[in-house]
C-alpha positions in Angstrom: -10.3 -61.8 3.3 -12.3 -63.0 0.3 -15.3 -61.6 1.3 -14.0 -58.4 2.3 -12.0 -58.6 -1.8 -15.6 -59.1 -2.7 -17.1 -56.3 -0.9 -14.5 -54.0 -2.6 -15.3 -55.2 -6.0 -19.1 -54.4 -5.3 -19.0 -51.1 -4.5 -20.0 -49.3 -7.6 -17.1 -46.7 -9.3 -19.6 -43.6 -8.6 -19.2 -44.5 -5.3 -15.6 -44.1 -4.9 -15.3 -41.4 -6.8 -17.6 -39.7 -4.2 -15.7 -40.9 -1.0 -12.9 -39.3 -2.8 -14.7 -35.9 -3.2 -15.8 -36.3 0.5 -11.8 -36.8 1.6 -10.8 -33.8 -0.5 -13.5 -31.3 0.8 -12.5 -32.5 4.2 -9.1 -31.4 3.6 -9.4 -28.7 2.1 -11.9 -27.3 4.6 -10.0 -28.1 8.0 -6.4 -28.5 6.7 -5.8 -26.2 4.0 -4.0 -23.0 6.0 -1.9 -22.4 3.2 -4.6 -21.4 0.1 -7.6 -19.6 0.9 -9.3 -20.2 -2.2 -9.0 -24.4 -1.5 -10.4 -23.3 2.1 -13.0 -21.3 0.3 -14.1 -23.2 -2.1 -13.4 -27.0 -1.9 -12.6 -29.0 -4.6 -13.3 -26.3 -7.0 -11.0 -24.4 -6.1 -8.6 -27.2 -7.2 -9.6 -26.3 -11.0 -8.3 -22.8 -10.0 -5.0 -23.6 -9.3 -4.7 -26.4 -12.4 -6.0 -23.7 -14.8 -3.6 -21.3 -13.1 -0.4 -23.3 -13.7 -1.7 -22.9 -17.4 -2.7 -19.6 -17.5 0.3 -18.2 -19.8 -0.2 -20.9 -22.3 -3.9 -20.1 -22.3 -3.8 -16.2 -22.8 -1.3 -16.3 -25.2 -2.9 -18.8 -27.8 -6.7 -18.1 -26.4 -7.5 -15.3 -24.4 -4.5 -12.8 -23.8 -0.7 -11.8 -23.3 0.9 -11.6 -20.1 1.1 -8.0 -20.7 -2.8 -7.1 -21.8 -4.4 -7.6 -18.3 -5.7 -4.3 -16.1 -5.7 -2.8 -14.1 -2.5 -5.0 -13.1 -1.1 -8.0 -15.9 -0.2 -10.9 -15.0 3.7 -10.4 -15.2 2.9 -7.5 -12.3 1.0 -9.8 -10.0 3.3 -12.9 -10.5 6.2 -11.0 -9.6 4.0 -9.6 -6.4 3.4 -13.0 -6.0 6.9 -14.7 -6.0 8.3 -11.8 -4.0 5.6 -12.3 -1.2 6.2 -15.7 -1.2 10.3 -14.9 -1.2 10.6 -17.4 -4.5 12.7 -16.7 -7.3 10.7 -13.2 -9.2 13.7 -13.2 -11.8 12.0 -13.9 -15.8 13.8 -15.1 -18.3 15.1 -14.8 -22.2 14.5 -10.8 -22.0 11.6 -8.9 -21.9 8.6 -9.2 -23.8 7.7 -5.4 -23.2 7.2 -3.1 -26.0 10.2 -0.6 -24.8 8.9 1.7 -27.7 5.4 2.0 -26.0 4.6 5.4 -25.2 5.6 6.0 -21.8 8.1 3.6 -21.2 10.2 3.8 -18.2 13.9 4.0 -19.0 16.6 4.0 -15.9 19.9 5.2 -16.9 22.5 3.3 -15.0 25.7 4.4 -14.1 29.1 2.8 -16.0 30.5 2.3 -12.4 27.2 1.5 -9.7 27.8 2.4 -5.9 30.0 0.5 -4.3 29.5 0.0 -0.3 32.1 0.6 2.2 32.9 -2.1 4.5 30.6 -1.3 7.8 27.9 0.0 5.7 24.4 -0.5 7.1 23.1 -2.3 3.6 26.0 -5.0 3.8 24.8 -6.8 7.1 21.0 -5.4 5.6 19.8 -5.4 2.1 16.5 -4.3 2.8 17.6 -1.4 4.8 16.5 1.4 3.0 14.1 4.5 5.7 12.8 7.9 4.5 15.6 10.6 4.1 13.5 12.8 5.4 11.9 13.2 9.0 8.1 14.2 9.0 7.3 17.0 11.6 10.9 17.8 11.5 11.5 21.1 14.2 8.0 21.6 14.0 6.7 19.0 15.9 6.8 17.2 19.5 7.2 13.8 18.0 8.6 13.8 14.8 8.6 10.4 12.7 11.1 9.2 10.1 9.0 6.5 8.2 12.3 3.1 9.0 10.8 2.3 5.2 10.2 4.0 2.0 7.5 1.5 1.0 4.4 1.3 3.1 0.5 0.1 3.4 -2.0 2.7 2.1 -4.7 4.0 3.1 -7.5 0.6 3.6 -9.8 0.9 6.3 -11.4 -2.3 8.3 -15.0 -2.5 6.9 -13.7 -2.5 3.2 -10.8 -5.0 3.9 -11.7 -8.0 6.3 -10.5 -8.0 9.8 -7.8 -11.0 8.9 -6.5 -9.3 5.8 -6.2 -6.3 7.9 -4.2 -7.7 10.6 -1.9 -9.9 8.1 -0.9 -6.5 7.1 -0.4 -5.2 10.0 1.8 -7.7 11.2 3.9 -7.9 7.9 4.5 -4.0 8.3 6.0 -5.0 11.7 8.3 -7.4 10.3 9.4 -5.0 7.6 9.7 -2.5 9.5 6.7 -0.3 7.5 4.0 1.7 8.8 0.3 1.0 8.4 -2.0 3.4 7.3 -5.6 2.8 9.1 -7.8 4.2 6.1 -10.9 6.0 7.0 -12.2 3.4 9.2 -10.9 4.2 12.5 -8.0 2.3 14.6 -9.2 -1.2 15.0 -7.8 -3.7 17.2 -6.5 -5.3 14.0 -4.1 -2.1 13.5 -2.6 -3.0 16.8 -0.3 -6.1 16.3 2.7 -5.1 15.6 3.7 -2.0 13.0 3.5 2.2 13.0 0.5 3.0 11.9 -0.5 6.7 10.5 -4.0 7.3 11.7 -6.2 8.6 8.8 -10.1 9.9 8.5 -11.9 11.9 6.2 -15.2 13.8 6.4 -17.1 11.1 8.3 -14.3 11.9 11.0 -14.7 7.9 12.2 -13.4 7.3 15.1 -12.5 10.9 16.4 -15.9 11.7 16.0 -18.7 13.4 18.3 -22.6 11.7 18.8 -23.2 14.4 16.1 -20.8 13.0 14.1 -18.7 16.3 14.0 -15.0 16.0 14.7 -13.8 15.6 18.2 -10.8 17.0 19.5 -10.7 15.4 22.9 -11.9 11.9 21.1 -8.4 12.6 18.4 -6.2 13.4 21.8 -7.6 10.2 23.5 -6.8 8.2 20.1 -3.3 9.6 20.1 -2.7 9.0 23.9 -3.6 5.3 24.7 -2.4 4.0 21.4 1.4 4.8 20.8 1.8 3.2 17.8 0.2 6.4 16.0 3.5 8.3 14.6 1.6 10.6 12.3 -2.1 12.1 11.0 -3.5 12.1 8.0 -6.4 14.2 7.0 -8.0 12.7 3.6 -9.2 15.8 1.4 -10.3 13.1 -1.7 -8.7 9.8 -3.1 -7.9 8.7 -6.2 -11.1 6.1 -6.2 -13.4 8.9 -6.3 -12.0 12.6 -5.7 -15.2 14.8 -4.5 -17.3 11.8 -3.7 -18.9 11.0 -0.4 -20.2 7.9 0.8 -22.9 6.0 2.5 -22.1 2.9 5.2 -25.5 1.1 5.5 -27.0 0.1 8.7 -26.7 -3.4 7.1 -23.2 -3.1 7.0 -22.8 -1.3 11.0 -21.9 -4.4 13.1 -21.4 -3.9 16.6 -17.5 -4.1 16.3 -17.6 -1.5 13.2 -19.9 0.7 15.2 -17.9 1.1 18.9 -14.7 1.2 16.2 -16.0 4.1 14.1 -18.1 5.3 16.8 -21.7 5.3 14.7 -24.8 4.5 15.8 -26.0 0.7 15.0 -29.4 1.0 12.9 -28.8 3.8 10.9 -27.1 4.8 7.7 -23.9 6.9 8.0 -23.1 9.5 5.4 -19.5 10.8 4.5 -20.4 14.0 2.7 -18.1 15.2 -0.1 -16.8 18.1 2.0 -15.6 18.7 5.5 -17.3 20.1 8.2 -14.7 20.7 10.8 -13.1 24.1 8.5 -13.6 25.7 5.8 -11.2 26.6 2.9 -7.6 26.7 2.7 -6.8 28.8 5.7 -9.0 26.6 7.8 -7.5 23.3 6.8 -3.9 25.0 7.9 -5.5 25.9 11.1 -7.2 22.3 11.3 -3.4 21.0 10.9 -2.3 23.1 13.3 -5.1 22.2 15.7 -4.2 18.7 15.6 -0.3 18.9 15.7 -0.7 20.9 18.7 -2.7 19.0 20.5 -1.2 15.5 20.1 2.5 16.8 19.0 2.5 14.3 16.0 3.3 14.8 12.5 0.1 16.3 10.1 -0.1 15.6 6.4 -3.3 15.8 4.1 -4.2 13.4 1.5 -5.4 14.6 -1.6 -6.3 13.4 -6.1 -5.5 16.1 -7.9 -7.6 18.4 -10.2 -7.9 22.3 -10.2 -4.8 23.7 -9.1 -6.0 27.2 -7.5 -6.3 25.6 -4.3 -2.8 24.2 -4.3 -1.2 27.2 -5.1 -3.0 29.0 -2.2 -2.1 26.2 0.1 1.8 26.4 -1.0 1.5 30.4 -0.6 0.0 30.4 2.6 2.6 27.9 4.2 5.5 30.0 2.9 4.4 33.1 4.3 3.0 31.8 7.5 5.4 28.5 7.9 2.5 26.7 9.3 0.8 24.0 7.2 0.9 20.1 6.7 4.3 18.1 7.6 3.4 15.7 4.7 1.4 15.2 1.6 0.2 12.2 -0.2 -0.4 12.9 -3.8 -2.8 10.1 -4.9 -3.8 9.2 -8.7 -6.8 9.3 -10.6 -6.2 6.4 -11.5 -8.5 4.7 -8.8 -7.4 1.5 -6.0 -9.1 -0.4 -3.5 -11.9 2.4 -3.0 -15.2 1.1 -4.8 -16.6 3.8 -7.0 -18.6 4.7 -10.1 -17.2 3.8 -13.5 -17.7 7.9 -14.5 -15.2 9.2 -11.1 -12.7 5.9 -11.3 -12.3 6.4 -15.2 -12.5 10.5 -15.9 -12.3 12.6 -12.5 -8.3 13.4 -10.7 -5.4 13.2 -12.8 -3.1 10.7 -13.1 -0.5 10.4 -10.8 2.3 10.9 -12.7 0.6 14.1 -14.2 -0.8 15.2 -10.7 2.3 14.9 -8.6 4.2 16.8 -11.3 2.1 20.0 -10.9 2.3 20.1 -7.4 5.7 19.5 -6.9 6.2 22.2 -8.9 4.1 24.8 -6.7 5.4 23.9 -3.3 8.8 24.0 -5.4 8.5 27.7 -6.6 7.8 28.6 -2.7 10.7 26.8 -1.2 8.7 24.5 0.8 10.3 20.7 -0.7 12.6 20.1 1.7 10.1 20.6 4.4 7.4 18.7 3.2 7.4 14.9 2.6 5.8 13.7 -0.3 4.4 10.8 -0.8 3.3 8.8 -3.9 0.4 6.7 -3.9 -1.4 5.3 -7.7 0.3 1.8 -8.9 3.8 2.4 -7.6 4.4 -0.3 -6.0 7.0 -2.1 -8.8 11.0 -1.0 -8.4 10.9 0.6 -11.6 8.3 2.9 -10.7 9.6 3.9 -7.9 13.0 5.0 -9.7 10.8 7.4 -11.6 8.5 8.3 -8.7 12.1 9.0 -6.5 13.8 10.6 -9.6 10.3 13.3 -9.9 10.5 14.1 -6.0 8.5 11.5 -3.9 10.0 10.1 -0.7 7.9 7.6 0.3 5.3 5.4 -1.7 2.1 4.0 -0.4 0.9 1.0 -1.9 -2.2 -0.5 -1.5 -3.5 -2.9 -4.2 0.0 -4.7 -4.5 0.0 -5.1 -0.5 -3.9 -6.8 -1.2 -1.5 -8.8 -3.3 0.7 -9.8 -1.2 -1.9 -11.4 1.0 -3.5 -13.6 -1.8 -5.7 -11.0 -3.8 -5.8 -12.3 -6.9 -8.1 -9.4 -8.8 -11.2 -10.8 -9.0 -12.3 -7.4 -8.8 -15.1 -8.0 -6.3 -14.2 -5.7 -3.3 -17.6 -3.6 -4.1 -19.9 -6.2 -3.2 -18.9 -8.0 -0.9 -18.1 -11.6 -2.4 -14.0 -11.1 -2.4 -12.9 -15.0 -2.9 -9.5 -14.8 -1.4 -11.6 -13.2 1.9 -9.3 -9.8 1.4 -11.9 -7.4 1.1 -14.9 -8.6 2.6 -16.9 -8.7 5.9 -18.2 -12.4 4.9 -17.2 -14.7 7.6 -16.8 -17.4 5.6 -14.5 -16.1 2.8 -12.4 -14.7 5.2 -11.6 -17.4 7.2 -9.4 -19.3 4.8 -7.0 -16.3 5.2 -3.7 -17.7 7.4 -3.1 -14.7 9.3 0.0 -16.2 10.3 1.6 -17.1 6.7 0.0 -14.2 5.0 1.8 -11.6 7.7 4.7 -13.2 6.6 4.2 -12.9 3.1 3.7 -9.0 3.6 7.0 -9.1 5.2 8.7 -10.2 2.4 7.0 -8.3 -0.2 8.3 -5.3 1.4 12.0 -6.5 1.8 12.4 -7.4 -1.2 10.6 -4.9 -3.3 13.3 -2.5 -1.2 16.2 -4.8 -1.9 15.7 -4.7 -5.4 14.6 -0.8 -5.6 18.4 -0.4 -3.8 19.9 -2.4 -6.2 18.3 -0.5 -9.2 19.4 2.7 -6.9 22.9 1.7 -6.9 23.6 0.9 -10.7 22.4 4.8 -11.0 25.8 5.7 -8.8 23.6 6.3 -5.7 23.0 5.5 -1.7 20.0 6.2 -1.7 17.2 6.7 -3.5 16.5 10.3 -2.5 19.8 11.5 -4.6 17.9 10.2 -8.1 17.5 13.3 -10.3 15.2 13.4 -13.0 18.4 13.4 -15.4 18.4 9.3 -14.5 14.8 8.4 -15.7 13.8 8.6 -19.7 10.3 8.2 -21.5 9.3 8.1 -24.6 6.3 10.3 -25.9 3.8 9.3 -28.1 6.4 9.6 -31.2 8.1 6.7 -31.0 11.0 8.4 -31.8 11.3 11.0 -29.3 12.2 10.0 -26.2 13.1 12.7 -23.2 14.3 13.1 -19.2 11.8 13.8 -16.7 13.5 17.4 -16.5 12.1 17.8 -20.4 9.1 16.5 -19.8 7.8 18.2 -17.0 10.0 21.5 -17.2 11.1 21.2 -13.8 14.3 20.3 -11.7 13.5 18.3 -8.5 15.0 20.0 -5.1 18.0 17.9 -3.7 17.3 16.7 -0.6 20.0 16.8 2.3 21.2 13.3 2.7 24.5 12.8 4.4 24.5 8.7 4.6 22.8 5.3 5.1 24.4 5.2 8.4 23.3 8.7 9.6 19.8 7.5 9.0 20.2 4.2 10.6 21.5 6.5 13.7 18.5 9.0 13.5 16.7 9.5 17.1 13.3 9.8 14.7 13.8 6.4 13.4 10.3 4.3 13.1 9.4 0.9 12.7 10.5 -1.7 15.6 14.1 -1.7 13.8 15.7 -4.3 16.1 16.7 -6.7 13.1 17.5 -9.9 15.8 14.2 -9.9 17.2 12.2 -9.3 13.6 14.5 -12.1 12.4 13.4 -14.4 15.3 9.9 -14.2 14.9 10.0 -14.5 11.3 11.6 -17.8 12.0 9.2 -18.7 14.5 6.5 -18.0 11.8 8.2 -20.4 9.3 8.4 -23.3 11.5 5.2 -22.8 12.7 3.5 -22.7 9.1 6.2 -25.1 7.8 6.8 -23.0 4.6 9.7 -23.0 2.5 10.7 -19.4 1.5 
């Protein structure tokens, strides 16, 4: 025993020091399913997490306020953060927000808030809370009504990782949300449990011919052996970078991406800024028409927002020939998850709040809002913002960076080059493995339940059921005077359209109802998913 003291006394402190930076790399490498950034980056990442629990005390005497950070601050991301992990999102003492800042979001509760019923659908379900509206409605084979009014944008496999993809796949299942694919094509990671809404854009990938033209009989295929597809989306531009083509490098084109988007391996693929399969506004209609014919779903477009000529020949043309897209997502110029020159992310598209308000008002003038279902898409994923996206006509939001959140993004802004740390939006293998598929679908889960619990709640202290009955009498801003502050109705001089909405429960009885909605089995396997991971929500 003496010797052995002995031998312990001899070892030199350097030593143990570096058997102890041995145990902790081993740890973190094989047994860290919980932090991807420990898995990532061992032992370093260590200083990430110490500096984090510091981080407010460091910006405010050092570096910055929790309010000063873009293109999301840190009070955003924490409360993404705590409602993904289901932890307690509440802050305390007031708020530290400038409410005189140009801008400003003002709700204007009601002196008595809705009160349920007993039996009503949101008692035994908080987070109960579909689209009032039914895509494709007696127009279409298969119409959809989305079972949630918060759901994954547009992010195609290639830009985020194959785990990040499926996490959020997954965690639209639980929610109940649909997934949209991005431009990438279906992948095998869109299959694992949610709706999806199948999207492409001028490099038709996925639908596409060995010419790389767009392929009907490829799109009806698609559509047939995958029934998870509820709706199409055609992309016309996105907020990243409106008018903007792209290049996917052979470098890039791995086997999977290639049978996926159906390209050839060893060559560079171009997305031109323009589509190929029609041309102009009467040959996008026909295009929509084409495609809701032949697979019976639900057509929308996606589209930034610029010129307005086009618009207004769109909305006139679907009036007077009631043919046209069942949907429209309006995205802002305020760029997302799309990598893109400093010159189209900063200057090109309007904002969304601006862009949204001058189409709303075209399809508005024709009579065409209550058959179209809008959808909002440009940093709206926060309850607040969707009072005033609701209150302005949207009915349904599509959120993309906050859903990267709720996965462990933390906004390194890396996704253009390939070195994402938290392995979110990145083909390296390495980076991406420290992503827990299984915890971080269940983090998606919860971002969207409670993100709708607590947009119903702010729904109800107007006097409302649902969302879709805000007007734009219940949402004030204030203008660059700080003295002046007006409705929506004032500022945008327009009224929205009511939309028919007879009750929660009438929407929880729809036949057109999406998502898996059977609230014992989601409930099950989020439990499963708990005990499995052994994390405390």
């Amino acid at each position: 025993m003496d010797s052995f003291l002995e031998f312990i006394k001899s070892i030199p402190w350097w030593a143990w020091v570096l058997l102890i930076l041995i145990i902790v790399t081993i740890k973190d490498i094989f047994f860290s399913k919980k932090h991807t950034i420990l898995h990532n980056f061992p032992i370093i990442g260590h200083f990430r997490y110490m500096l984090e629990s510091i981080g407010p005390e460091l910006r405010q005497y050092i570096v910055a306020n929790n309010r000063e950070e873009l293109p999301f601050n840190r009070i955003e991301r924490g409360w993404i953060y705590a409602s993904s992990k289901n932890e307690n999102n509440y802050e305390g003492f007031g708020t530290d927000r400038d409410i005189y800042e140009p801008n400003y979001i003002f709700v204007n509760n009601a002196m008595l808030p809705y009160k349920m019923k007993k039996g009503h659908p949101n008692i035994s379900d908080p987070y109960f809370l579909p689209c009032a509206k039914t895509m494709g409605e007696g127009r279409r084979k298969k119409p959809y009504r989305p079972a949630s009014v918060i759901n994954v944008s547009a992010m195609s496999f290639g830009s985020l990782s194959a785990r990040a993809v499926e996490s959020l796949n997954r965690g639209c299942g639980f929610a109940n949300a649909y997934h949209n694919t991005g431009e990438g094509g279906l992948s095998p990671y869109h299959k694992t449990g949610s709706d999806v809404v199948f999207h492409f854009g001028t490099g038709y990938f996925g639908v596409r011919d060995d010419n790389g033209n767009f392929s009907m009989d490829k799109m009806k295929q698609l559509v047939q052996e995958n029934p998870q597809i509820k709706a199409i989306e055609v992309k016309l531009s996105q907020g990243a970078k409106p008018g903007k083509g792209g290049v996917l490098p052979s470098s890039k084109i791995t086997a999977e991406i290639s049978e996926i988007r159906h390209v050839p391996m060893g060559k560079d693929v171009i997305s031109p800024p323009s589509h190929s399969a029609f041309e102009g506004i009467e040959g996008l209609i026909d295009f929509v028409e084409a495609i809701a014919e032949a697979t019976g779903l639900p057509v929308g477009i996606k589209s930034a927002v610029g010129k307005l000529e086009d618009w207004k020949n769109l909305a006139e043309l679907m009036e007077k020939t009631n043919k046209g897209p069942d949907f429209i997502t309006i995205d802002g110029g305020e760029g997302g998850t799309g990598a893109a020159p400093p010159s189209f992310a900063d200057h090109v598209a309007l904002p969304w709040i601006f862009g949204f308000a001058e189409v709303y008002q075209i399809f508005k003038r024709h009579k065409l809002c209550n058959r179209i279902v809008f959808i909002g898409s440009g940093k709206l994923g926060f309850p607040a913002r969707a009072v005033m996206a609701f209150s302005m006509g949207v009915d349904c939001i599509n959120v993309a960076r906050e859903a990267m959140m709720s996965i462990g993004c933390i906004q390194a802004q890396q996704c253009h080059n390939n070195s994402c740390p938290s392995g979110v939006a990145t083909q390296n293998k390495w980076l991406q493995r420290g992503i827990n598929i299984d915890d971080k679908s269940v983090r998606t889960h919860f971002y969207f339940k409670n993100f709708r619990k607590e947009f119903l709640e702010m729904t109800h202290a107007c006097g409302y059921e649902h969302p879709c009955q805000l007007t734009m009498d219940d949402v004030e801003i204030t203008l660059g005077d700080r003295n002046i502050m007006k409705n929506l109705a004032q500022t945008f001089t327009y009224v929205k359209t009511p939309v028919p909405f007879e009750s929660m429960q009438a929407l929880q009885d729809s036949p057109h109802l999406g998502g898996n909605y059977h609230r014992k089995k989601e409930k099950k396997q989020v439990k499963e998913m708990k005990k499995k991971n052994k994390v405390r929500y």
